[in-house]
N, C-alpha and C positions, 0 to 999 in steps of 0.2 A: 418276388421280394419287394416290401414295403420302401417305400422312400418316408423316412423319419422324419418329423420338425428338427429342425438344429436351434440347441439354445442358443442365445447371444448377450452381448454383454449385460452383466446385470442380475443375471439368473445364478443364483445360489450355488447351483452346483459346479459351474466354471471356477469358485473357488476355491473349493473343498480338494483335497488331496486323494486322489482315488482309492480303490481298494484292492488288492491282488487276488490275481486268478489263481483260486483255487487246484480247478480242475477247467481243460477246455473238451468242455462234452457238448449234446447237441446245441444247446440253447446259447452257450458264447460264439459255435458257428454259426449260425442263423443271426447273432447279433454281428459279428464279421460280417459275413456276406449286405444283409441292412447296411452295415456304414460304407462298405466300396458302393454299392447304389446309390445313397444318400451323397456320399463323395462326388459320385461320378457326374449325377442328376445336377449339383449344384456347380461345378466345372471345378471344383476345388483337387488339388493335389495331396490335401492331407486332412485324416480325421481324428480324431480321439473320441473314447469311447462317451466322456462326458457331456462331448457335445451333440450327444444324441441323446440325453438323459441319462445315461448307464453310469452308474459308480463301479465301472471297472476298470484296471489298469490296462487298457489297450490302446492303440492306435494304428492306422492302414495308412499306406503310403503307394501314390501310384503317381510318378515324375515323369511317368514315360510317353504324356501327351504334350511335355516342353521340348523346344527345339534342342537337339543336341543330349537329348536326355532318354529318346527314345528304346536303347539296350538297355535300360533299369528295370528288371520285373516288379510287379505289385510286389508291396511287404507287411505282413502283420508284426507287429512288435505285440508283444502279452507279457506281463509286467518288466518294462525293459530299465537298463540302468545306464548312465553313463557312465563308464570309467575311465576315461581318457579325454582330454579336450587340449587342442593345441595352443600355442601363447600367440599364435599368428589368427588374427581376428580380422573379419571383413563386415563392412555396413552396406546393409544392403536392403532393399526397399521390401518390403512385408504385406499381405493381407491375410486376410483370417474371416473365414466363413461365420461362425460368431459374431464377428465385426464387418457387417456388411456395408461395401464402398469405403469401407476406411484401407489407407495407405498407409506406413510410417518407415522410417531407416530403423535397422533393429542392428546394432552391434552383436555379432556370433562368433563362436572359434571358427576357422576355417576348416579342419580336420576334426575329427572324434572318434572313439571308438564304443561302442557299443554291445551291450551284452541286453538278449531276450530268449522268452521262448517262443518258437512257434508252435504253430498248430498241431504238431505231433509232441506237444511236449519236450522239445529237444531246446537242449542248453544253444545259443547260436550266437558268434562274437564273431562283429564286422568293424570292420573301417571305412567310415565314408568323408565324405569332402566335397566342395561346394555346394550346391543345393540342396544334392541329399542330405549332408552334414544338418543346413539347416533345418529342411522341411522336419528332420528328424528334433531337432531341437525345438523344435516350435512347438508338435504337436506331442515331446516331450513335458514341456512347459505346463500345454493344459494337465498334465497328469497331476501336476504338484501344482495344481492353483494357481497359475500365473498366464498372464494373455500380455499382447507389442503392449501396452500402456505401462506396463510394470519395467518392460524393457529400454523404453525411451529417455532420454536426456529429460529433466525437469521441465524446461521452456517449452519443449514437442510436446511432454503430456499434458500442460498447461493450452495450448493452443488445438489440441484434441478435446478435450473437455465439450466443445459444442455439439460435433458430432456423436459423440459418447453418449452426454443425456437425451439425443435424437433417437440415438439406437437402442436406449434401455428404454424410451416411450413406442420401441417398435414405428419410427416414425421417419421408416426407411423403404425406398422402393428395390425389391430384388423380386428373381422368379421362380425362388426355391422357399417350400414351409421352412416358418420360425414359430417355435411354443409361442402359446399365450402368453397374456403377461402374466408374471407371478406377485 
């Protein structure tokens, strides 16, 4: 399996609002399988489908190489939704493979509940909370166009701004592929 460039900030398609899975036949598994590589390769805990180029609604989630997070299996979400988010909110510090070396506090619900399909096409409605809650938000977020700079207090996105036009001139050192520029 391929290791993907991951787009990052700046690229058009981060966005764009995704588009829904159809059907999950061979070619959206083979795009799965790609993003847990791509995932794994770059030490990231979450992908979305966007950030590998794909306009599709997906995203993989694998928490279980965090301390204390280890009994969480890999998860495909395919066009998933939230329907539930709790009024109890935690800040908590953020990165994003898109946004390579950048940090920020991201205010999140702390609870959510969630409906997708998996890989068999099956309807699947979970509850999760702490990290998963977020990782799932985050990698939510890329589905509807939105990355931590959209999420941050006004002064935080104001004082990101250096790093930002660093990352959209690619003018970052990491050790995983990033598209060219567009």
């Amino acid at each position: 399996m391929p290791i993907v460039p991951i787009t990052i900030y700046g690229d058009k398609i981060l966005r764009k609002t995704t588009k829904p899975v159809d059907a999950v036949d061979d070619e959206v598994i083979r795009d799965i399988q790609n993003m847990f590589e791509t995932m794994r390769y770059a030490n990231g805990i979450g992908l979305a489908a966007n950030q590998v180029n794909l306009d599709k609604s997906i995203f993989v989630i694998d928490i279980s190489p965090v301390e204390g997070y280890e009994n969480i299996k890999p998860v495909v979400m395919i066009n998933p939704e939230i329907v539930e988010e709790s009024e109890e909110r935690i800040i908590m510090e953020e990165g994003c493979l898109s946004l390579p070396n950048l940090r920020a506090d991201v205010e999140r619900s702390e609870i959510i509940k969630v409906r997708y399909l998996d890989t068999d096409e099956e309807i699947q409605e979970i509850e999760a909370g702490d990290l998963f809650a977020r990782v799932i938000l985050h990698e939510y977020d890329h589905l509807i166009g939105k990355m931590i700079p959209d999420r941050v207090e006004p002064g935080m996105k104001k004082r990101l701004q250096k790093e930002l036009i660093k990352i959209m001139k690619r003018d970052v050192d990491i050790d995983y592929p990033i598209t060219q520029r567009n």
